[in-house]
N, C-alpha and C positions, 0 to 999 in steps of 0.2 A: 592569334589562334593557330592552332596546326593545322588545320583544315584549310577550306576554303572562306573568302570573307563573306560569300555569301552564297548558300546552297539553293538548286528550285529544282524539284521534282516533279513530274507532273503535273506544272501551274502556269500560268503566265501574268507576272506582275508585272509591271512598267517601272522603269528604271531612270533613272537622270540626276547628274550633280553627284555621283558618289565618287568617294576616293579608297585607297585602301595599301597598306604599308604592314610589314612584319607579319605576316598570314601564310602559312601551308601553300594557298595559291590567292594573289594579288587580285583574285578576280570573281566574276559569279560562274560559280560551274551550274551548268545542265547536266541534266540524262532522264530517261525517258522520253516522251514524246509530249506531241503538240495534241493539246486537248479543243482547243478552239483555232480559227483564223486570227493570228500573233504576230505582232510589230515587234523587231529589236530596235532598237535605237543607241544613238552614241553615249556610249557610259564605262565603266571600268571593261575589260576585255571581257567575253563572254567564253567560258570551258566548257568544252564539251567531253569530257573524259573517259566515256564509255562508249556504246553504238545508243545513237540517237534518231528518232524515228519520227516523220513527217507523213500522218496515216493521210489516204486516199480522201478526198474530198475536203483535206486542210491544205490552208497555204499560209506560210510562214516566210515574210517578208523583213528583207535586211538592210536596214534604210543607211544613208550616206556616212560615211565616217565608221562606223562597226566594227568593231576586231571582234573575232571570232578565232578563238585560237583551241588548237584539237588533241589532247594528251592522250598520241593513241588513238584506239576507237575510228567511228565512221559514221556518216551521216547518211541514211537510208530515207530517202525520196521516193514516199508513195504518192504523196499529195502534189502539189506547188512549192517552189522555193524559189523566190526574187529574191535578188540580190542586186540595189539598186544605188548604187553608186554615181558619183559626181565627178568631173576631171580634178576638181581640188578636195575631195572627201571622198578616197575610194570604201567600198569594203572589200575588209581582209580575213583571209580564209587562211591559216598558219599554222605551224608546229608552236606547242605552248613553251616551247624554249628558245624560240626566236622574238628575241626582245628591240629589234631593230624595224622588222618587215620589210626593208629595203630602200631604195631608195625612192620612188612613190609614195612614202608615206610617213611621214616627220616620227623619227623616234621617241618624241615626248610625247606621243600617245598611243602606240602600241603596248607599255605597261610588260614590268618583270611579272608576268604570270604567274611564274613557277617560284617566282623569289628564289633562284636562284642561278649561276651564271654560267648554267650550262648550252654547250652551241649547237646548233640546230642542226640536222642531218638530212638530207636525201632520204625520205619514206619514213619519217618520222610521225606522220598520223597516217593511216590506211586509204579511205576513199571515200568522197560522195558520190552514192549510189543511185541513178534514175533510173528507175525498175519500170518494164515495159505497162501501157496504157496510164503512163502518169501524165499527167495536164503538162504544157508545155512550160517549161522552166526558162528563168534570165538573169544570165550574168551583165553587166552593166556596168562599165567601169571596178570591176576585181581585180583583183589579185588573189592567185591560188598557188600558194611556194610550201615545200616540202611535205607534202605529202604523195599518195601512191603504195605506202607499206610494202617494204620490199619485198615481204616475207607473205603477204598477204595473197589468200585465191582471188580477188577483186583489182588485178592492179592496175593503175591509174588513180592518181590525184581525183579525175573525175572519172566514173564510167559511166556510159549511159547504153542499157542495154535494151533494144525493144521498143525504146522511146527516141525521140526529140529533142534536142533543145535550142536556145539562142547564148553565143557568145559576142558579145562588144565590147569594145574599148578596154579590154582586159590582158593583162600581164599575167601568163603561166609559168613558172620559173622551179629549176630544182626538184624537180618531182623525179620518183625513181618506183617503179622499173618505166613506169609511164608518165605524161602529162594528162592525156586523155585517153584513154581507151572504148571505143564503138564497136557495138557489138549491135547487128541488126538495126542501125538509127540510120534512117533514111533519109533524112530532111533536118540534119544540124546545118545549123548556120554559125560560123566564126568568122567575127570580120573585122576589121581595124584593130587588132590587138598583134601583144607579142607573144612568142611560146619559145622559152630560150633555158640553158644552161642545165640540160638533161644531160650530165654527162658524170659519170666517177671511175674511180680506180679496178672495179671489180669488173669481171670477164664476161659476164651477159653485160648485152645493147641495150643501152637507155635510149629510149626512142619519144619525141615531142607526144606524136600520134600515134595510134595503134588502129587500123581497121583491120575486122575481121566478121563473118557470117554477112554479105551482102549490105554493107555499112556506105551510104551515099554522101556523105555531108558537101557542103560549100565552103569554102573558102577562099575568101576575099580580102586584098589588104592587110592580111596579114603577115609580118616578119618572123621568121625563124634564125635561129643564131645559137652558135655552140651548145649542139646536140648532136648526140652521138650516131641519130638518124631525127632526121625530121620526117617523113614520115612511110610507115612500111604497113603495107595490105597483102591479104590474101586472097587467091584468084578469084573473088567472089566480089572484092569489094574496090569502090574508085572513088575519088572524090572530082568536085567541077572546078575549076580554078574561078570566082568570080569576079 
């Protein structure tokens, strides 16, 4: 097919056991939003190819093992969004052209998304957004690599702006101009994870973290590694070392 192997718009079907070869994209693309409280589960890669929306009083849950891979576009958190991952079944949050996901996650099931062999870049999907009074969100054994949109008013792989959230045991990697960016989040928590290899050739700083407007977070246990800064605040904002 030229398309996708399999399209869902405004639905939620449940998925498992499928495969999919010679197709537009190797995968089930989304867009639109979440109409109920929605499990993904481990199955062919999941596209998200436009901006994709988690309205307030839904929660949309990303159970172990999950690729989730982003052509573009961005994932806008009004509701809840778990992402609950395993030490030997992470879920992955990607550029739809990264057919590897790293070394965290066996390349025989991250899946040629895009069917075809092109290589992944620094800011290659935009950003997940957690828009202030949203329920508190959780990373949980992730992985979030190349995205950030570099071109994007939203920058950061994640931004959480207004809001909260929780990061563990999670690998941030390749994101550009940011990894995370905090805008008024008082009470993030990042801890036992890594946020590494924010760094390219072009003349603005790629920076792991970004706080700015009185941004509090915690962090604990966590490693930074080959970034161009790890992490830069403005006079308003500090984080705690836990």
């Amino acid at each position: 097919n030229t398309a996708s192997a399999i399209d869902v718009s405004a639905a939620t079907p449940e998925f498992s056991g499928n495969s999919a070869v010679g197709n537009g994209a190797n995968g089930i693309r989304f867009e639109g939003s979440v109409v109920r409280d929605h499990t993904l589960t481990q199955d062919l890669p999941y596209v998200f190819s436009a901006s994709f929306d988690i309205p307030a009083g839904r929660t949309l849950t990303v159970s172990a093992g999950t690729i989730i891979k982003l052509w573009g576009g961005s994932i806008a958190v009004n509701g809840k969004l778990e992402a609950l991952g395993t030490a030997e079944n992470k879920v992955v949050f990607t550029s739809v052209h990264d057919d590897e996901c790293g070394d965290e996650v066996p390349d025989d099931i991250c899946g040629d998304a895009d069917a075809t062999t092109t290589v992944p870049m620094l800011g290659d999907w935009n950003t997940i957004f957690f828009n202030g009074g949203t329920a508190s969100s959780t990373f949980t054994h992730a992985v979030i690599r190349y995205g950030g949109g570099i071109s994007s008013e939203l920058p950061g792989a994640l931004r959480i702006a207004g809001t909260s959230i929780e990061i563990r045991n999670t690998v941030i990697e390749k994101n550009s101009p940011a990894g995370i960016w905090m805008q008024n989040s008082t009470s993030t928590l990042i801890t036992d994870s890594f946020i590494r290899d924010h760094a390219d050739e072009t003349p603005n700083t790629v920076r792991a973290i970004m706080l700015v407007s009185s941004s509090t977070p915690t962090i604990a246990n966590t490693e930074f590694s080959n970034n161009e800064e790890n992490i830069s605040k403005d006079e308003t904002s500090s984080y705690i070392d836990g």
